[in-house]
NULUMBA-809895 format. One record per residue (C-alpha): x, y, z; residue number from 1. Coordinates in nm, 3 decimals. Layout:
- X,Y,Z,NUM
...
This chain:
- -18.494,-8.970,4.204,1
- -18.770,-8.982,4.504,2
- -18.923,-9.291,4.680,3
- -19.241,-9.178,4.517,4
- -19.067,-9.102,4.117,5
- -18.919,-9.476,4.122,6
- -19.213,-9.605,4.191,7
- -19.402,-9.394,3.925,8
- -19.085,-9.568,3.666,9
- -19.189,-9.878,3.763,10
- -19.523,-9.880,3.715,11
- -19.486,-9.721,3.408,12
- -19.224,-9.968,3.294,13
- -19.449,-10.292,3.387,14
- -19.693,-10.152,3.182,15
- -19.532,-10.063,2.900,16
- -19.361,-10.408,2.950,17
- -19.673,-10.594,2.983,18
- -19.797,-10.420,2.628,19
- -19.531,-10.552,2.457,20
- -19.567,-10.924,2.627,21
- -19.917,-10.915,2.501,22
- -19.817,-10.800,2.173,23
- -19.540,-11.034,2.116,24
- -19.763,-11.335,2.081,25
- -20.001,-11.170,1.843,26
- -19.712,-11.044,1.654,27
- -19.410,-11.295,1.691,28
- -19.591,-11.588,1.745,29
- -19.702,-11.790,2.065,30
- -19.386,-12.018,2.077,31
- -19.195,-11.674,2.133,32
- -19.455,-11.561,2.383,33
- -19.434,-11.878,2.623,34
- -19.043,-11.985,2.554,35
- -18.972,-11.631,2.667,36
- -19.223,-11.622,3.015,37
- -19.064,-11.993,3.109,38
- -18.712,-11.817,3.092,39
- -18.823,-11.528,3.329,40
- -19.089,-11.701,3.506,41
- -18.790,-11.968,3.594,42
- -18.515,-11.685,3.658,43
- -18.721,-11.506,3.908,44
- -18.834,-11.804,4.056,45
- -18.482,-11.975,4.124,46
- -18.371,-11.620,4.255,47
- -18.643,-11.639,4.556,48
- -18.600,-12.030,4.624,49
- -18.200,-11.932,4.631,50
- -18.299,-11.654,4.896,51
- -18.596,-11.882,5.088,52
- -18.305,-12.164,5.092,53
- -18.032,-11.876,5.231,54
- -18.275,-11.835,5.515,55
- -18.358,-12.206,5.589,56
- -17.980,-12.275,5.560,57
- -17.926,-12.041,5.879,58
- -18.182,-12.179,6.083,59
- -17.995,-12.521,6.008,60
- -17.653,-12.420,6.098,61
- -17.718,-12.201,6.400,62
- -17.562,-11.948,6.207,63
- -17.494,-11.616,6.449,64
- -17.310,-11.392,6.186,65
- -17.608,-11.410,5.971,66
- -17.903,-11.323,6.195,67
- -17.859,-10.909,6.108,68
- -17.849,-10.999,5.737,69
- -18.151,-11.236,5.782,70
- -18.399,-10.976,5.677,71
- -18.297,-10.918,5.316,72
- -18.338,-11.311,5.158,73
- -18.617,-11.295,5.359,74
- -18.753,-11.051,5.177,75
- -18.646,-11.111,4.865,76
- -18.780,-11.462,4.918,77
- -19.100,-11.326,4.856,78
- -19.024,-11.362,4.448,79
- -19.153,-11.701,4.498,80
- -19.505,-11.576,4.613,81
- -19.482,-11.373,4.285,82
- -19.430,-11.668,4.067,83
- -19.674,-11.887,4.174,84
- -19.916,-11.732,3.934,85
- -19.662,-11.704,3.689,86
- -19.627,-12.054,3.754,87
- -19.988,-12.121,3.708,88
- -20.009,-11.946,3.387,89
- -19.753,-12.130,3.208,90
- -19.909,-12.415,3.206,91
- -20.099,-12.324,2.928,92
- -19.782,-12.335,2.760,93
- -19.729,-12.715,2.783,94
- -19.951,-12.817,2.434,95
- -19.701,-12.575,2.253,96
- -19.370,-12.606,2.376,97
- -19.346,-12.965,2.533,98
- -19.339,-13.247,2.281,99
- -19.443,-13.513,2.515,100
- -19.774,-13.361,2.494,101
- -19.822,-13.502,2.176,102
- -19.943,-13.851,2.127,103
- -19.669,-13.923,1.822,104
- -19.371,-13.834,2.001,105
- -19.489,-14.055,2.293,106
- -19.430,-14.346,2.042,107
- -19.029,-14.288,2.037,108
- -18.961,-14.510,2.295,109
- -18.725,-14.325,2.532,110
- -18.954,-14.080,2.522,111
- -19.219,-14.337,2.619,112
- -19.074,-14.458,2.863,113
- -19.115,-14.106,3.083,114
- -19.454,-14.147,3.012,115
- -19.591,-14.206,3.400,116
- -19.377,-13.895,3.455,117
- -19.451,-13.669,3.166,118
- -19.834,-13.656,3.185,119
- -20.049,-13.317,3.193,120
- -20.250,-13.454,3.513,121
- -19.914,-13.504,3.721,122
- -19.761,-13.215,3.574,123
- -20.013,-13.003,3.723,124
- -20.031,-13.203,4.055,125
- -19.655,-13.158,4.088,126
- -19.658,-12.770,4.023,127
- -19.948,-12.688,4.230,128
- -19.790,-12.972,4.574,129
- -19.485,-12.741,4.462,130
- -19.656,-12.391,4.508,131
- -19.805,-12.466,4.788,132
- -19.486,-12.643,4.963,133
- -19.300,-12.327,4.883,134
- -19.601,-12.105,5.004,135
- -19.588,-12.303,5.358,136
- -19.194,-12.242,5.396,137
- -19.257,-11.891,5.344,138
- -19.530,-11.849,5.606,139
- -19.354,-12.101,5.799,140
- -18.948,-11.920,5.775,141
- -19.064,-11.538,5.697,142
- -19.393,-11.464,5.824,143
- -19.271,-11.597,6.157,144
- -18.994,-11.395,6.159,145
- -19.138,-11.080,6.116,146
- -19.426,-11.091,6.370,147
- -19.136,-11.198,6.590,148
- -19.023,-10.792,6.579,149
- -19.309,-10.725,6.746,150
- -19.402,-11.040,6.974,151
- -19.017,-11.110,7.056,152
- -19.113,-11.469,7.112,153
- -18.800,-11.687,7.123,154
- -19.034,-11.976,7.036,155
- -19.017,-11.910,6.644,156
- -18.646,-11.988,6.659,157
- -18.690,-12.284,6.759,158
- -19.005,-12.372,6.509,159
- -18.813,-12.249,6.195,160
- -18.490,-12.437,6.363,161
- -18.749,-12.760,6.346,162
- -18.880,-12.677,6.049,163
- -18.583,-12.599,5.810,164
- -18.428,-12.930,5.788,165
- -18.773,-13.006,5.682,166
- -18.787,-12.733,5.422,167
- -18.425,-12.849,5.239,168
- -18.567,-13.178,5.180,169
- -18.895,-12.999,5.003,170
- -18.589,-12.779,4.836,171
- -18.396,-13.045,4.699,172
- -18.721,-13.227,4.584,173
- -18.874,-12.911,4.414,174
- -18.595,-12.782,4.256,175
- -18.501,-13.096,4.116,176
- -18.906,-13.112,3.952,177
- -18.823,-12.781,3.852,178
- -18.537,-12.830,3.647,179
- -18.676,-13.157,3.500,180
- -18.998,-13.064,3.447,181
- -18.977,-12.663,3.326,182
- -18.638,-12.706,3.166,183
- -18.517,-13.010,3.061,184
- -18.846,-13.175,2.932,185
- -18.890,-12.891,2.683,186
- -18.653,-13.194,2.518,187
- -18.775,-13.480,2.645,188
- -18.533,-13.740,2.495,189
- -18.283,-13.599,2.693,190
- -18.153,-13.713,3.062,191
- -17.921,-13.616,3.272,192
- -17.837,-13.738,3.640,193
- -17.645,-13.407,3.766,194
- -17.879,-13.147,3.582,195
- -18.120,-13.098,3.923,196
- -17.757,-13.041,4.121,197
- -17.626,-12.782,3.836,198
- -17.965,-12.592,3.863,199
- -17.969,-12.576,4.220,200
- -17.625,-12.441,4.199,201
- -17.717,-12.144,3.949,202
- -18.027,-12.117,4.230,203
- -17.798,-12.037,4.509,204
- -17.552,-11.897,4.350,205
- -17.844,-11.614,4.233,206
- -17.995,-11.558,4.570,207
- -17.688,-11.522,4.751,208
- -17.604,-11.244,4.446,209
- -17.944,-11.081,4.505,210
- -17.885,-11.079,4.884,211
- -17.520,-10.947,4.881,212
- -17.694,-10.666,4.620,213
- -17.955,-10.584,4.846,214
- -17.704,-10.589,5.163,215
- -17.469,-10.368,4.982,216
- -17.793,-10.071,4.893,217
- -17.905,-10.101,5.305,218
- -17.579,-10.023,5.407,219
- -17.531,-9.765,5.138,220
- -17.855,-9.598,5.302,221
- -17.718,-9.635,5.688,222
- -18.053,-9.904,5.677,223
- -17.824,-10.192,5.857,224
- -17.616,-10.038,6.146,225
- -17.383,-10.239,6.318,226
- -17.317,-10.477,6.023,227
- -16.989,-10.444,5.923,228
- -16.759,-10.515,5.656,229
- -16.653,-10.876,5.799,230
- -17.087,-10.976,5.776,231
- -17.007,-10.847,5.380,232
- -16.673,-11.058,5.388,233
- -16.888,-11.354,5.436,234
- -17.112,-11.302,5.189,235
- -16.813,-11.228,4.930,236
- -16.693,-11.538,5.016,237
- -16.963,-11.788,4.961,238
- -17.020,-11.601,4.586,239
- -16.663,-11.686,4.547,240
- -16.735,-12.071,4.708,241
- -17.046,-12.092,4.518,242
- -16.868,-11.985,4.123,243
- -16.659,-12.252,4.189,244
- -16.909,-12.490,4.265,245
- -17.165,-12.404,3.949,246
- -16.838,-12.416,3.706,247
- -16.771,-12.761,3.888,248
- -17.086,-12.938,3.843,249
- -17.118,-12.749,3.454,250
- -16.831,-12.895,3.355,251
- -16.857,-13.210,3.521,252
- -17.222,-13.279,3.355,253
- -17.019,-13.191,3.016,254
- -16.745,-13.426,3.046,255
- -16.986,-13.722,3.173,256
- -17.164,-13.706,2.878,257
- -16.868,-13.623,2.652,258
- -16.734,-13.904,2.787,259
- -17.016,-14.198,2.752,260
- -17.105,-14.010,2.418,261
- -17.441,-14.151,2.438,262
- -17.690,-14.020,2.115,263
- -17.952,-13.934,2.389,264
- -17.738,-13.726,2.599,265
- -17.492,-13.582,2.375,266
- -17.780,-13.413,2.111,267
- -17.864,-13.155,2.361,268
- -17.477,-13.040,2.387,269
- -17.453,-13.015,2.035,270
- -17.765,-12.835,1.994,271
- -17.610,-12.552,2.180,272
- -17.240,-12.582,2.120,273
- -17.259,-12.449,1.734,274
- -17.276,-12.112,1.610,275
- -17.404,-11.848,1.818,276
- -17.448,-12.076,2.104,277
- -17.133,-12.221,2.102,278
- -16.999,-11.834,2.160,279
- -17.239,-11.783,2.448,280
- -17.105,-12.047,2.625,281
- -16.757,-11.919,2.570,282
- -16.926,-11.575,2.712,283
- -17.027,-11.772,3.055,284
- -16.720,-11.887,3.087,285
- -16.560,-11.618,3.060,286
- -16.879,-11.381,3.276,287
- -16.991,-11.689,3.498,288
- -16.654,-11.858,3.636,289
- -16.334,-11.669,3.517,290
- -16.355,-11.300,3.607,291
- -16.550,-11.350,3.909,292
- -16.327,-11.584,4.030,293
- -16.051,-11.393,3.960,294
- -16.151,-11.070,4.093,295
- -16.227,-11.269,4.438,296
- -15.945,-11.404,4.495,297
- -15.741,-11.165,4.707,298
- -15.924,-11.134,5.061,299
- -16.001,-10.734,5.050,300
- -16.219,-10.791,4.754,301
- -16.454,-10.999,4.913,302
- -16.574,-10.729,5.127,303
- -16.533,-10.399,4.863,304
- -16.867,-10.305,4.836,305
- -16.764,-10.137,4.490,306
- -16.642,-10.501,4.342,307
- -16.905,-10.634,4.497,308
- -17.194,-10.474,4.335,309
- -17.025,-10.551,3.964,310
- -16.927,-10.905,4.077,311
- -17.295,-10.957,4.205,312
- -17.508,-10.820,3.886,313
- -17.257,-11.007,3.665,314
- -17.329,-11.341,3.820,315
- -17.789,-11.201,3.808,316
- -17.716,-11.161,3.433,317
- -17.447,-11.465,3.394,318
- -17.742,-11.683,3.544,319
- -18.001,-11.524,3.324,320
- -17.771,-11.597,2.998,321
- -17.712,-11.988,3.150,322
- -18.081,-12.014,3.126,323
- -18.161,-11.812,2.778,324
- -17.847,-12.126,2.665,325
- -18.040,-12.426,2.796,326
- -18.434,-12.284,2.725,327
- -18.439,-12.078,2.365,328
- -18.290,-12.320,2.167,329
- -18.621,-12.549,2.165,330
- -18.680,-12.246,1.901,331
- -18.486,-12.332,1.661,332
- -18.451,-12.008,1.588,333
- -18.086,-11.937,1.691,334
- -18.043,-11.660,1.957,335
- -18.335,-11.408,1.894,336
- -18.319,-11.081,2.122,337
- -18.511,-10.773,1.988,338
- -18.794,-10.594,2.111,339
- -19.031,-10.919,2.264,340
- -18.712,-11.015,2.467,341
- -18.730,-10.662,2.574,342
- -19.060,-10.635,2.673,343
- -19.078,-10.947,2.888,344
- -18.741,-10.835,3.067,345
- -18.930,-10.504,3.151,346
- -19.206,-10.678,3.256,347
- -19.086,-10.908,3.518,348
- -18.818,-10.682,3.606,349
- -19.058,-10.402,3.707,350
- -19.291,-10.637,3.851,351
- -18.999,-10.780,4.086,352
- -18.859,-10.469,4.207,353
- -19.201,-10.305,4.240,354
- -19.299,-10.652,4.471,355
- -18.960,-10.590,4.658,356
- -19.028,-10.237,4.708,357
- -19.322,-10.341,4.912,358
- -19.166,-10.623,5.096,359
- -18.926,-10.383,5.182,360
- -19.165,-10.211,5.435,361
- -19.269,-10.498,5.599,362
- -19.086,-10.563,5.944,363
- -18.799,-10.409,6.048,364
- -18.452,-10.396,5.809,365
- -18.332,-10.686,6.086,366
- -18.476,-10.958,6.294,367
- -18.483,-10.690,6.605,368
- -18.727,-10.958,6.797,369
- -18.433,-11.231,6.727,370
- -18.252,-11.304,7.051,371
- -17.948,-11.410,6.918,372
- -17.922,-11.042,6.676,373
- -17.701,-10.913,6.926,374
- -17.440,-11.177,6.871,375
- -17.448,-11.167,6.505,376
- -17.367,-10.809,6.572,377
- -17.062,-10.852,6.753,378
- -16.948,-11.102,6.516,379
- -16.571,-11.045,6.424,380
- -16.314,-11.211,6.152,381
């Protein structure tokens, strides 16, 4: 298919997603509608702040290897612009999905006592200081960057190099509201000290899937000459470093709380360790930690574009599955997926790729105005 027919089936596929995301909260209720745009509105989101902190993270390091790669999170990074009014939107959401909205559950005391956090005034305050840090980073780490192709001023180096320390304090700090505030408050009784660490784990772990994805269709297209299979090698193994680390911290929050076996910590594990739950998280396990980590092991795999590709989209749809565990079950419905779960994946997933397609054309396919591109170039195992 053409440049121009793929856009045609995207267009066509965001609307006829957007029909049915309409439809679904006439239809299957408005619970359904908003449960379901949290869990994409949060899974596109964390897949842009994984690529904006990819970018930030090379800019801290001094990273040379990198620099012809640089392009793609940047791009993708973008999401984040995307979601902001996805972001915006769902706030609508909080008088129907978040109990602490309600007066009578603010009398249960532990839920009381998150009371000067779990406001609608400071909710808002703290998405919209969120947005608009995230907004800065990107003009800041990515607009810079580009204009840079042209301009070749060295000068933006060493701005984002200034800046990005800056920006992983506003990461750890935003990412951390996010998974308290989007997530975990949808039950507010619960608490956990390691959740904002195992969400910015899955965050990472995303970008650097979507960036090894988008690497691997450049090259395919003779878009990235001169990177080579050791740039990919890299990339193969930090997913590999990265699977590790997300199973690490998952099973670590588990066995904290198993431990303690505190009421107000260990409800929310039970909640989603029976029935059909229960067998999704076997299903991560198994899609999330064991086959990817297996697969990577031997060296060679880590830069097969082939394994690659599969390893890559597994760990996109094992990160969409870890969030579909901790958000639907606020239901109560058990593990609906029929045609409103459709819709909404259509939606946002023609949306994205029709917003990447575009970001795609902006700037060059590397930093050519970067002056250390040639020595990411020549970089060798």
């Amino acid at each position: 298919m053409n440049e121009s027919g793929t856009r045609k089936t995207l267009v066509v596929g965001a609307v006829a997603g957007l029909a049915g995301v309409i439809a679904t909260g006439f239809v299957a209720g408005w619970e359904r509608f908003w449960v379901n745009w949290i869990l994409w509105f949060v899974f596109i989101l964390t897949i842009g702040l994984g690529c904006l902190f990819i970018v930030a993270l090379e800019h801290v390091v001094g990273a040379r290897w990198s620099v012809p790669l640089r392009r793609v999170p940047e791009r993708l990074s973008g999401l984040v612009i995307l979601m902001v009014p996805a972001a915006l939107l769902a706030l609508i959401a909080l008088p129907i999905l978040y109990p602490w909205t309600n007066a009578e559950v603010l009398r249960d005391p532990v839920v009381g006592g998150k009371a000067v956090w779990l406001n609608v005034p400071f909710f808002v305050i703290r998405v919209l200081l969120c947005a608009g840090l995230w907004i800065l980073a990107y003009l800041l780490l990515v607009r810079g960057s580009i204009r840079q192709d042209q301009a070749g001023d060295p000068r933006f180096n060493v701005r984002a190099r200034r800046f990005a320390p800056v920006f992983m304090i506003i990461f750890g700090i935003t990412i951390t509201i996010v998974a308290f505030d989007w997530i975990s408050s949808l039950e507010p009784a619960w608490y956990s000290d390691v959740f904002g660490v195992y969400i910015f784990a899955g965050t990472f772990l995303a970008g650097l899937a979507a960036t090894t994805l988008a690497v691997l269709y450049l090259m395919a297209r003779g878009r990235l000459p001169g990177v080579t299979p050791d740039h990919v090698y890299n990339l193969g193994g930090f997913l590999f470093a990265f699977v590790v680390f997300w199973s690490y911290i998952g099973f670590a929050q588990y066995l904290l709380m198993w431990y303690a076996n505190m009421p107000e910590e260990v409800f929310w594990y039970k909640e989603r360790l029976q029935g059909i739950w229960g067998a999704l998280v076997l299903v991560l396990a198994v899609v999330h930690f064991f086959v990817p980590f297996l697969v990577l092991i031997p060296r060679e795999a880590k830069s097969e574009p082939k394994r690659l590709v599969w390893i890559a989209s597994a760990m996109l749809v094992a990160h969409w599955l870890d969030l579909y565990w901790m958000i639907y079950p606020v239901l109560g419905k058990g593990a609906l997926f029929s045609w409103p779960e459709l819709s909404f994946g259509i939606f946002f997933i023609a949306s994205s790729f029709l917003w990447i397609r575009h970001a795609m054309t902006r700037g060059a396919d590397m930093p050519v105005g970067d002056p250390f591109l040639r020595e990411g170039l020549e970089f060798r195992i």
